[in-house]
C-alpha positions as CSV (number, residue, x, y, z in Angstrom):
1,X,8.8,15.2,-34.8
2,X,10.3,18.2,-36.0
3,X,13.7,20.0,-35.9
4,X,15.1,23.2,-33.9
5,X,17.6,25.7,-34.4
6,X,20.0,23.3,-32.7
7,X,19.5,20.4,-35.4
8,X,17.9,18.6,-32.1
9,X,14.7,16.3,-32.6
10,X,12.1,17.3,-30.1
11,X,8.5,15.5,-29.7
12,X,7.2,18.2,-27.8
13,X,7.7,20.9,-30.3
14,X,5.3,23.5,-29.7
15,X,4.3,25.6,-32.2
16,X,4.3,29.8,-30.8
17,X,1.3,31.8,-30.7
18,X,-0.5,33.7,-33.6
19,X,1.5,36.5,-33.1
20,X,4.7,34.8,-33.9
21,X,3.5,33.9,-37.5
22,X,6.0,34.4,-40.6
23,X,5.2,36.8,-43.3
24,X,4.4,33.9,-45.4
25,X,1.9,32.8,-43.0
26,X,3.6,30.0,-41.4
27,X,4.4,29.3,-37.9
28,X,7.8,29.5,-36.0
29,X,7.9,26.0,-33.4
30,X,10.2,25.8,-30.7
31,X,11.9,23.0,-29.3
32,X,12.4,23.0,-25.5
33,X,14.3,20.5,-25.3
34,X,17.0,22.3,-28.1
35,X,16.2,25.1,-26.4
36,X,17.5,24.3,-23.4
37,X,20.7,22.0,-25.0
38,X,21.6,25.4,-26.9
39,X,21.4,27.6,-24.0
40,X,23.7,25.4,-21.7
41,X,26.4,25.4,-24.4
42,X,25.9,29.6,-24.9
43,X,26.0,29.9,-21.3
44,X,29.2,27.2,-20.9
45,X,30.7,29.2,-24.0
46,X,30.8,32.6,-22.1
47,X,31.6,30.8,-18.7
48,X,35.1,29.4,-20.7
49,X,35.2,33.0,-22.5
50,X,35.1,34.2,-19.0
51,X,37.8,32.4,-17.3
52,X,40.0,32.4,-20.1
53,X,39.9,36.1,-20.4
54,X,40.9,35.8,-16.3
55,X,43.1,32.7,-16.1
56,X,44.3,32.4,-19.9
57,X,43.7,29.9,-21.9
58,X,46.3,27.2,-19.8
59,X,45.7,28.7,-16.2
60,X,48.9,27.6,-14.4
61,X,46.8,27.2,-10.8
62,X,45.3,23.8,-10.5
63,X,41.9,25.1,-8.9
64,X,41.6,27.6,-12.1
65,X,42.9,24.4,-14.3
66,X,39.9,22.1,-13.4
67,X,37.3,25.0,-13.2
68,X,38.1,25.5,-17.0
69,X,38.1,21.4,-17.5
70,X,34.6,21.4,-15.8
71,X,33.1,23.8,-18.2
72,X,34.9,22.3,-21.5
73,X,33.4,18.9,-20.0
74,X,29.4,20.3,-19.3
75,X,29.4,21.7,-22.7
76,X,30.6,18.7,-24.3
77,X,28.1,16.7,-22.4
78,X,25.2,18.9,-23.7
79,X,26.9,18.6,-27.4
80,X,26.8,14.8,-26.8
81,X,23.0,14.9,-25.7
82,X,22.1,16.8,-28.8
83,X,23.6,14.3,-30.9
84,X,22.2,11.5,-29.1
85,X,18.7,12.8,-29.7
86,X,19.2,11.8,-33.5
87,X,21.7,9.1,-33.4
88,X,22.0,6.0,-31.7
89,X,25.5,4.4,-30.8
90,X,26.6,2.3,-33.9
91,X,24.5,4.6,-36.4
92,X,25.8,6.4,-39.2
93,X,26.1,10.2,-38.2
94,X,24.4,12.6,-40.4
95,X,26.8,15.4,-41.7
96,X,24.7,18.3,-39.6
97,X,26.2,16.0,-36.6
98,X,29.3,15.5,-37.5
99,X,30.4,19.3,-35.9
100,X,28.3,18.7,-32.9
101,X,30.6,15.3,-32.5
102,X,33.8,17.1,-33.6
103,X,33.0,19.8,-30.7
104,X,32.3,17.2,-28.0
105,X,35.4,15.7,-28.6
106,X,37.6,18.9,-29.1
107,X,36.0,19.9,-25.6
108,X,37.1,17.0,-24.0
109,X,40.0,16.3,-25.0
110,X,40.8,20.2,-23.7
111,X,39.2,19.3,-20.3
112,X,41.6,16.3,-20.1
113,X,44.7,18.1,-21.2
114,X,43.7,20.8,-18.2
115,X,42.6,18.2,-15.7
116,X,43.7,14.4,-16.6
117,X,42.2,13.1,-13.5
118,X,38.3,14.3,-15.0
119,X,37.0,10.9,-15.1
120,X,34.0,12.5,-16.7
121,X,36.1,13.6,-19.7
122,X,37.8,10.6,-20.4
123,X,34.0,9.4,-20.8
124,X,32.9,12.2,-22.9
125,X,35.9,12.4,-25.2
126,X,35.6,8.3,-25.4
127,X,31.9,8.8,-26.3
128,X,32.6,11.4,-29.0
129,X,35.1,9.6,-31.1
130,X,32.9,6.7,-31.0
131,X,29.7,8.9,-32.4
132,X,32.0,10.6,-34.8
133,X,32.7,7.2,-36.6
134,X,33.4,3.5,-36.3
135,X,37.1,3.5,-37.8
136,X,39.6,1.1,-35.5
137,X,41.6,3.8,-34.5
138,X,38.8,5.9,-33.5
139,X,37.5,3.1,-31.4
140,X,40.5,1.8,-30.2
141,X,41.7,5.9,-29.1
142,X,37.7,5.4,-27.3
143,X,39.0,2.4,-25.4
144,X,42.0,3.9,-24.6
145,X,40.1,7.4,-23.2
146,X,37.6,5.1,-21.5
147,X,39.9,3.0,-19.8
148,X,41.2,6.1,-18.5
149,X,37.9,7.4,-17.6
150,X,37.8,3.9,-15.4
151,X,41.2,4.1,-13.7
152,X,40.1,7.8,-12.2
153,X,40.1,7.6,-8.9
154,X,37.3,10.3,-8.6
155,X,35.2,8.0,-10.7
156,X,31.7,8.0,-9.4
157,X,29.6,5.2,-9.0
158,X,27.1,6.7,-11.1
159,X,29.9,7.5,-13.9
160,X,31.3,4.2,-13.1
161,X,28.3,2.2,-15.0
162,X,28.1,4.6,-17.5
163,X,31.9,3.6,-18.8
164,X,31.5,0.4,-18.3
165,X,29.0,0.2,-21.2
166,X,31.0,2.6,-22.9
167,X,33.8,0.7,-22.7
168,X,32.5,-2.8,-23.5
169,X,30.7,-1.3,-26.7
170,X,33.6,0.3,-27.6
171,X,36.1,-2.9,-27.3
172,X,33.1,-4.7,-29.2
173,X,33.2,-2.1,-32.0
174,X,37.4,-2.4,-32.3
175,X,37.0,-6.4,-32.5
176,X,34.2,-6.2,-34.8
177,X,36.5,-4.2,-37.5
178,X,39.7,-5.4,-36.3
179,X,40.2,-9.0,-38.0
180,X,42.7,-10.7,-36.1
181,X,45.4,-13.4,-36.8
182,X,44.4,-16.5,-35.5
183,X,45.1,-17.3,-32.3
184,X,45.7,-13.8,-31.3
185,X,43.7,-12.4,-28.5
186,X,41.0,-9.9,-28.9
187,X,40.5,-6.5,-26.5
């Protein structure tokens, strides 16, 4: 398995024809799979550059408002998958993560100050603080953005399973570190 420009772990790397050779006689490899993950986010990148440069940075029109919180909430999708393709939920993140998770969760918490009824940001900004670390407050702010995500009344079915797990590993993760009193009730 071998690593691409986008710190992404690909098992189809594919190493370039002779022609793309270093000086040192090496090969250059390419991951698709990075590939791709670092061209949505360049291409969501200029799309908020875009729209910011036409709107602002807070448009004050709804429509323009949750354009800009669907962009902010793809990119922090594809910052999520790249870090998901090295680290599963409940691992330690590596530091070259750590600013992929910090982005995700930046992103979404900007779609959900322009749109709070984006169920799908809710999910990604829950999903972020969670991969960024297991501290209670970061996993209890996760339940709370979660919940949201599940009280959205756009919430797709699809979405819909998707925070459930989300939201049960997340409560799991706040009672693990959270020692109660006895008798008090967990989340």
């Amino acid at each position: 398995m071998a690593d691409d420009i986008c710190g992404a772990a690909c098992t189809n790397y594919v190493e370039q024809p002779a022609m793309s050779q270093t000086a040192e006689g090496g090969s250059i490899g390419q991951c698709p799979s990075a590939c791709i993950h670092t061209a949505q986010i360049e291409a969501c990148s200029v799309a908020i550059k875009d729209l910011e440069k036409l709107k602002g940075a807070e448009p004050e029109n709804h429509e323009d408002r949750k354009a800009l919180a669907v962009i902010y909430t793809k990119r922090a999708t594809v910052t999520l998958q790249i870090v998901r393709e090295k680290v599963e939920p409940g691992e330690p993140l590596p530091s070259e993560m750590r600013p992929h998770a910090m982005r995700a969760n930046l992103d979404a918490a900007n779609a959900t100050d322009l749109d709070e009824g984006n169920a799908s940001a809710w999910l990604r900004k829950g999903q972020a603080l969670l991969t960024m670390n297991a501290l209670p407050h970061r996993a209890k702010e996760a339940v709370l953005a979660l919940e949201r995500a599940r009280d959205c009344p756009n919430l797709s079915s699809v979405l819909k399973t998707e925070v459930d797990q989300w939201l049960k590993y997340a409560k799991s993760s706040f009672d693990e570190q959270t020692p109660m009193p006895e008798g008090c009730a967990q989340m």
